[in-house]
C-alpha positions in Angstrom: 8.3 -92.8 46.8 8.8 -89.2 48.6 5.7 -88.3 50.0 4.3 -85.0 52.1 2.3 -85.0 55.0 0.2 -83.4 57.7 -1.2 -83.6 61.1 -3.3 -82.0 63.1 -4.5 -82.8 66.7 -8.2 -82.7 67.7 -8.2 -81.7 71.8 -11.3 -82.2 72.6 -10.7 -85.8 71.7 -7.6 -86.4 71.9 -7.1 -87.2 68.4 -4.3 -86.5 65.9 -5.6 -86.8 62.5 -2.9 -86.8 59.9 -3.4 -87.2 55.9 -0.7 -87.1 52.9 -0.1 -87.4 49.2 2.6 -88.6 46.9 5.0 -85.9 45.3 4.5 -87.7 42.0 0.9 -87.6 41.9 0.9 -84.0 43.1 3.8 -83.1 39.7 1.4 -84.7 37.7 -1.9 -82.8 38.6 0.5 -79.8 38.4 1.9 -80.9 35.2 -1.7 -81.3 33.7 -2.9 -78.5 34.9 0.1 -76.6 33.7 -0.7 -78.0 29.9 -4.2 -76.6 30.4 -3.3 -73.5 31.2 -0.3 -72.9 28.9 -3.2 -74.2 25.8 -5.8 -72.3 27.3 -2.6 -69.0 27.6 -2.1 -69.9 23.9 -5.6 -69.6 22.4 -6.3 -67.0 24.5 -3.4 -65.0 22.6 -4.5 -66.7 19.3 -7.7 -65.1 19.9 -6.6 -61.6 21.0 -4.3 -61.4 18.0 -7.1 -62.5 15.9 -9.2 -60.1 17.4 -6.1 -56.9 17.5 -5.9 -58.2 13.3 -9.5 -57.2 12.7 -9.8 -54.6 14.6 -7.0 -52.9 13.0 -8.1 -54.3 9.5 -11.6 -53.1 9.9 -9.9 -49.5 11.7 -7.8 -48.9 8.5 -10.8 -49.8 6.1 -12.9 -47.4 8.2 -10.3 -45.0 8.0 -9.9 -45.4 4.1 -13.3 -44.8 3.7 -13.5 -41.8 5.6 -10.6 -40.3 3.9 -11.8 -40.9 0.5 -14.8 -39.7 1.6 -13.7 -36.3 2.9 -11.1 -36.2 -0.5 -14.2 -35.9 -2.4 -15.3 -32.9 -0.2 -11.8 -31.5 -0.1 -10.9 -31.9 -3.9 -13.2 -29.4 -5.4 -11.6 -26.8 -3.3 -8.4 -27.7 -3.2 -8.7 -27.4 -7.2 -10.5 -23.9 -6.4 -8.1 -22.7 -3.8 -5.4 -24.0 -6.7 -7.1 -21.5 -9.5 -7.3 -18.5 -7.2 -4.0 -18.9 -5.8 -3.1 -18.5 -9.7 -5.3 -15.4 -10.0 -8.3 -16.9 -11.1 -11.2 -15.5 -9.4 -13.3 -16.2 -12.3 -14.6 -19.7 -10.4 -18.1 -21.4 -9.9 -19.2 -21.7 -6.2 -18.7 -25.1 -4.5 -22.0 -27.1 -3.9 -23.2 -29.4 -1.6 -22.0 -27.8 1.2 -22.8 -29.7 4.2 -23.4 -28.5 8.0 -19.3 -29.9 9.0 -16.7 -28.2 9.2 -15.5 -29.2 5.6 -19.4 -28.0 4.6 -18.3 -24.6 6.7 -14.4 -24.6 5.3 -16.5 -24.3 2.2 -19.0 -21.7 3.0 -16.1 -19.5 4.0 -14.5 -20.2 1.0 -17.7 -19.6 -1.1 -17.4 -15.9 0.6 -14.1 -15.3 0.8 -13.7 -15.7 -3.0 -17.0 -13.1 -3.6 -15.0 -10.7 -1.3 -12.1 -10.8 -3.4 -14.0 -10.9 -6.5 -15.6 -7.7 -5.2 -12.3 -5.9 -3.9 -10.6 -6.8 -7.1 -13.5 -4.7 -9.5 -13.1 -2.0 -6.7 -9.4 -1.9 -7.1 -10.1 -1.7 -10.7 -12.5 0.7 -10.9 -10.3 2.6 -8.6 -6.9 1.7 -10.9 -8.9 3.3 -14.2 -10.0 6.2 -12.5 -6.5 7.1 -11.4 -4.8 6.0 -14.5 -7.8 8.6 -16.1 -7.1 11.4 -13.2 -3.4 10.9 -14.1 -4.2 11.5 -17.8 -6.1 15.0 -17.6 -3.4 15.9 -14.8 -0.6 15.2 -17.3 -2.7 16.7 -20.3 -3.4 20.1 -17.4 0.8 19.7 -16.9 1.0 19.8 -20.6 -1.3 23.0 -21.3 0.6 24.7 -18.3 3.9 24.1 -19.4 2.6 25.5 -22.8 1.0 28.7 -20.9 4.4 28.9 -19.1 6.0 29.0 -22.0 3.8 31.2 -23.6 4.4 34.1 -20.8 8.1 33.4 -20.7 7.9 34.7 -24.2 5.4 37.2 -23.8 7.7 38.1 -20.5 11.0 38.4 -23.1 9.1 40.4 -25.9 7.7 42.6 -23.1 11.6 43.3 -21.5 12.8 43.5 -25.4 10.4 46.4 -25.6 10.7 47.6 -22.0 15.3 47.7 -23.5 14.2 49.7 -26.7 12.0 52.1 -24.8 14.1 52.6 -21.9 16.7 53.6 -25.6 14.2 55.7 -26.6 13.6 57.2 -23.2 17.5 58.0 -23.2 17.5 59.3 -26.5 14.7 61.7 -25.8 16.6 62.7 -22.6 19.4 63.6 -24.3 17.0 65.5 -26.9 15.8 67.3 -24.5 18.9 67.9 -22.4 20.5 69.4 -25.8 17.4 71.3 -26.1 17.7 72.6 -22.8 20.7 73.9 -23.4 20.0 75.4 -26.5 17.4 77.4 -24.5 19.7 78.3 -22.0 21.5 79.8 -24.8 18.8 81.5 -26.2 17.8 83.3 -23.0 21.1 84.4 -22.5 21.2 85.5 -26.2 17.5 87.4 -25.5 19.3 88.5 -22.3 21.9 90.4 -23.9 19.7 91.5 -26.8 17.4 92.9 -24.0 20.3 94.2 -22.2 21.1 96.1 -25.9 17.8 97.4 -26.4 17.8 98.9 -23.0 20.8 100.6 -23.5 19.6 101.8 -26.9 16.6 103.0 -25.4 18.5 105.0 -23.1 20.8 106.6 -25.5 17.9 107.2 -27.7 15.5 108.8 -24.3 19.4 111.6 -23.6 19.6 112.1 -27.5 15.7 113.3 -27.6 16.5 114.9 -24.9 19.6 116.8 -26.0 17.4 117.5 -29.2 14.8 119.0 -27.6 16.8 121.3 -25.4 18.7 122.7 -28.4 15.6 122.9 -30.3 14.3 125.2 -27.2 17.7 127.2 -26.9 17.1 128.1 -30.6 14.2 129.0 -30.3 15.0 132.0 -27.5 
Protein backbone atom coordinates (compact mmCIF):
# COMPACT_ATOMS: atom_id res chain seq x y z
CA UNK A 1 0.00 0.00 0.00
CA UNK A 2 1.50 3.63 -0.95
CA UNK A 3 2.35 5.14 2.05
CA UNK A 4 3.88 8.90 3.05
CA UNK A 5 6.39 9.58 5.37
CA UNK A 6 8.62 11.85 7.50
CA UNK A 7 11.83 12.32 9.32
CA UNK A 8 13.31 14.43 11.33
CA UNK A 9 16.80 14.34 13.13
CA UNK A 10 17.18 15.23 16.84
CA UNK A 11 21.10 16.69 17.09
CA UNK A 12 21.46 16.78 20.36
CA UNK A 13 21.05 13.07 20.36
CA UNK A 14 21.81 12.01 17.40
CA UNK A 15 18.49 10.67 16.66
CA UNK A 16 16.32 10.59 13.50
CA UNK A 17 12.86 10.13 14.42
CA UNK A 18 10.71 9.30 11.48
CA UNK A 19 6.73 8.52 11.51
CA UNK A 20 4.09 7.84 8.46
CA UNK A 21 0.63 7.01 7.46
CA UNK A 22 -1.16 5.02 4.74
CA UNK A 23 -2.64 7.09 1.73
CA UNK A 24 -5.82 5.02 2.13
CA UNK A 25 -6.41 5.77 5.63
CA UNK A 26 -5.53 9.41 5.07
CA UNK A 27 -8.57 9.39 1.61
CA UNK A 28 -10.74 8.01 4.01
CA UNK A 29 -10.58 10.53 7.05
CA UNK A 30 -10.72 13.02 4.09
CA UNK A 31 -13.51 11.29 2.56
CA UNK A 32 -15.52 11.38 5.86
CA UNK A 33 -14.75 14.46 6.70
CA UNK A 34 -15.66 15.66 3.28
CA UNK A 35 -19.37 13.93 3.84
CA UNK A 36 -19.54 15.99 7.03
CA UNK A 37 -18.92 18.94 5.67
CA UNK A 38 -20.84 18.77 2.32
CA UNK A 39 -24.20 17.59 5.06
CA UNK A 40 -23.23 20.05 7.46
CA UNK A 41 -22.84 22.80 3.73
CA UNK A 42 -26.31 21.35 2.93
CA UNK A 43 -28.27 22.12 6.06
CA UNK A 44 -26.58 25.05 6.58
CA UNK A 45 -28.21 26.20 3.08
CA UNK A 46 -31.47 24.34 4.08
CA UNK A 47 -31.54 26.60 6.99
CA UNK A 48 -30.59 29.88 5.44
CA UNK A 49 -33.26 29.33 2.76
CA UNK A 50 -35.55 28.51 5.46
CA UNK A 51 -34.68 31.37 7.16
CA UNK A 52 -34.39 33.98 3.63
CA UNK A 53 -38.40 32.22 3.13
CA UNK A 54 -39.61 33.68 6.31
CA UNK A 55 -37.99 36.58 6.37
CA UNK A 56 -39.31 37.57 3.17
CA UNK A 57 -42.87 35.91 4.09
CA UNK A 58 -43.08 37.80 7.27
CA UNK A 59 -41.38 41.19 5.13
CA UNK A 60 -44.29 41.07 2.61
CA UNK A 61 -46.99 40.38 5.44
CA UNK A 62 -45.41 43.36 7.26
CA UNK A 63 -45.51 45.24 4.22
CA UNK A 64 -49.29 44.26 3.45
CA UNK A 65 -50.21 45.39 6.60
CA UNK A 66 -48.65 48.60 6.49
CA UNK A 67 -49.99 49.34 3.21
CA UNK A 68 -53.47 48.63 4.04
CA UNK A 69 -52.99 50.41 6.86
CA UNK A 70 -51.83 53.68 5.27
CA UNK A 71 -54.81 52.92 2.29
CA UNK A 72 -57.17 53.51 5.08
CA UNK A 73 -55.43 56.90 5.84
CA UNK A 74 -55.01 57.72 2.13
CA UNK A 75 -58.55 56.74 0.89
CA UNK A 76 -60.62 59.33 2.50
CA UNK A 77 -58.56 61.93 0.71
CA UNK A 78 -57.94 60.47 -2.19
CA UNK A 79 -61.93 60.33 -2.48
CA UNK A 80 -61.71 64.14 -1.33
CA UNK A 81 -58.96 65.22 -3.56
CA UNK A 82 -61.23 63.16 -6.31
CA UNK A 83 -64.50 65.57 -5.42
CA UNK A 84 -62.53 68.83 -5.50
CA UNK A 85 -60.64 68.05 -8.49
CA UNK A 86 -64.42 67.74 -9.95
CA UNK A 87 -65.33 71.13 -8.41
CA UNK A 88 -66.66 70.03 -5.34
CA UNK A 89 -65.61 72.09 -2.53
CA UNK A 90 -68.73 71.49 -0.78
CA UNK A 91 -66.69 68.45 1.43
CA UNK A 92 -66.54 67.49 5.17
CA UNK A 93 -62.96 67.81 6.77
CA UNK A 94 -60.97 64.64 7.09
CA UNK A 95 -60.68 63.31 10.75
CA UNK A 96 -58.29 61.56 12.67
CA UNK A 97 -55.55 63.22 11.61
CA UNK A 98 -52.55 61.91 13.10
CA UNK A 99 -48.95 63.58 13.98
CA UNK A 100 -47.24 61.67 10.38
CA UNK A 101 -46.86 62.85 7.51
CA UNK A 102 -50.11 61.30 6.12
CA UNK A 103 -51.84 62.96 9.55
CA UNK A 104 -49.94 66.41 8.11
CA UNK A 105 -50.70 65.55 4.15
CA UNK A 106 -54.14 65.79 5.73
CA UNK A 107 -53.97 68.92 7.76
CA UNK A 108 -52.77 70.70 4.65
CA UNK A 109 -55.42 69.37 2.80
CA UNK A 110 -57.98 70.24 5.58
CA UNK A 111 -56.60 74.00 4.84
CA UNK A 112 -55.94 74.01 1.50
CA UNK A 113 -59.65 73.15 0.71
CA UNK A 114 -60.95 76.14 3.34
CA UNK A 115 -58.60 78.47 1.24
CA UNK A 116 -60.23 77.59 -1.84
CA UNK A 117 -63.59 77.51 -0.31
CA UNK A 118 -62.81 81.00 0.79
CA UNK A 119 -61.29 82.39 -2.59
CA UNK A 120 -64.09 80.76 -4.53
CA UNK A 121 -67.08 83.05 -2.34
CA UNK A 122 -64.52 85.97 -2.88
CA UNK A 123 -64.39 85.39 -6.54
CA UNK A 124 -68.07 85.29 -6.41
CA UNK A 125 -68.77 88.04 -4.57
CA UNK A 126 -66.44 89.76 -6.78
CA UNK A 127 -68.09 88.03 -10.18
CA UNK A 128 -71.81 89.51 -8.98
CA UNK A 129 -70.58 92.73 -8.17
CA UNK A 130 -69.06 93.19 -11.59
CA UNK A 131 -71.74 91.38 -13.51
CA UNK A 132 -74.01 94.25 -11.28
CA UNK A 133 -71.31 97.27 -12.10
CA UNK A 134 -71.62 96.07 -15.68
CA UNK A 135 -75.41 96.37 -15.46
CA UNK A 136 -75.86 100.06 -14.24
CA UNK A 137 -72.77 100.85 -16.75
CA UNK A 138 -74.71 99.35 -19.66
CA UNK A 139 -78.18 100.88 -18.22
CA UNK A 140 -75.76 104.59 -17.89
CA UNK A 141 -74.63 103.60 -21.77
CA UNK A 142 -78.21 103.14 -22.51
CA UNK A 143 -79.53 106.65 -20.96
CA UNK A 144 -76.51 108.33 -22.68
CA UNK A 145 -77.03 107.02 -25.98
CA UNK A 146 -80.69 108.19 -25.37
CA UNK A 147 -79.39 111.83 -24.22
CA UNK A 148 -77.05 111.67 -27.25
CA UNK A 149 -79.74 111.20 -29.25
CA UNK A 150 -81.88 113.53 -27.70
CA UNK A 151 -79.27 116.54 -28.48
CA UNK A 152 -78.59 115.25 -32.00
CA UNK A 153 -82.15 116.13 -32.44
CA UNK A 154 -82.37 119.09 -30.41
CA UNK A 155 -78.86 119.96 -32.41
CA UNK A 156 -81.03 119.35 -36.00
CA UNK A 157 -84.19 121.28 -34.90
CA UNK A 158 -81.85 124.05 -33.58
CA UNK A 159 -79.79 124.28 -37.29
CA UNK A 160 -83.44 123.72 -39.01
CA UNK A 161 -84.26 126.99 -37.19
CA UNK A 162 -80.85 128.52 -37.26
CA UNK A 163 -81.61 127.67 -41.95
CA UNK A 164 -85.16 129.40 -41.66
CA UNK A 165 -83.79 132.38 -39.78
CA UNK A 166 -80.71 132.84 -41.51
CA UNK A 167 -84.04 132.99 -44.69
CA UNK A 168 -85.65 135.32 -42.87
CA UNK A 169 -82.52 137.25 -42.08
CA UNK A 170 -81.99 137.36 -46.00
CA UNK A 171 -85.42 138.28 -46.71
CA UNK A 172 -85.28 141.18 -44.30
CA UNK A 173 -82.01 142.24 -45.98
CA UNK A 174 -83.30 142.39 -49.10
CA UNK A 175 -86.40 144.41 -47.41
CA UNK A 176 -84.42 146.59 -46.23
CA UNK A 177 -81.95 146.94 -49.13
CA UNK A 178 -85.23 147.68 -51.38
CA UNK A 179 -86.19 150.09 -48.75
CA UNK A 180 -82.93 151.68 -48.87
CA UNK A 181 -83.27 152.31 -52.14
CA UNK A 182 -86.51 153.55 -52.08
CA UNK A 183 -85.11 156.24 -49.68
CA UNK A 184 -82.44 157.02 -51.85
CA UNK A 185 -85.12 157.78 -54.22
CA UNK A 186 -87.04 159.78 -52.09
CA UNK A 187 -84.13 162.10 -51.06
CA UNK A 188 -83.36 162.69 -54.35
CA UNK A 189 -87.04 163.29 -55.16
CA UNK A 190 -87.06 165.87 -51.86
CA UNK A 191 -83.77 167.05 -53.34
CA UNK A 192 -85.12 168.27 -56.42
CA UNK A 193 -88.47 169.34 -54.90
CA UNK A 194 -86.14 171.47 -52.55
CA UNK A 195 -84.05 172.45 -55.44
CA UNK A 196 -87.78 173.72 -56.98
CA UNK A 197 -88.92 175.50 -54.05
CA UNK A 198 -85.62 177.32 -53.90
CA UNK A 199 -85.89 178.47 -57.27
CA UNK A 200 -89.55 179.42 -56.74
CA UNK A 201 -88.60 181.25 -53.88
CA UNK A 202 -86.28 183.13 -55.76
CA UNK A 203 -88.38 184.07 -58.64
CA UNK A 204 -91.10 184.91 -56.15
CA UNK A 205 -88.24 187.24 -53.76
CA UNK A 206 -87.29 189.38 -57.92
CA UNK A 207 -91.08 189.36 -58.75
CA UNK A 208 -91.91 191.22 -55.17
CA UNK A 209 -89.25 193.02 -55.92
CA UNK A 210 -90.05 194.14 -59.44
CA UNK A 211 -93.56 194.89 -57.83
CA UNK A 212 -92.52 196.93 -55.35
CA UNK A 213 -90.32 199.10 -57.42
CA UNK A 214 -93.13 199.79 -59.98
CA UNK A 215 -95.45 200.32 -57.19
CA UNK A 216 -92.87 203.15 -55.98
CA UNK A 217 -92.20 204.60 -59.64
CA UNK A 218 -96.00 205.09 -59.70
CA UNK A 219 -96.25 206.51 -56.98
CA UNK A 220 -93.65 209.65 -57.98
Amino acid sequence: YPKRGYALEFKPWKWVIGTGNYIDDINIVIGERRVIAEKEMWENIAYSVLGTVAAIVVSVGLAMMINRKISQKIAPLAQSALQVAEGNLDIPEIQGTSEDDIGQLGKAFNTMTSHLRDLVEKVSRSSALVASTSQELTAGAEQSAQASNQIASAISEVSLGAEKQLNVVDNTTQVVKQMLVGISQILNSSKVVADTAENAAASALEGSKAIDKTMEQMNH
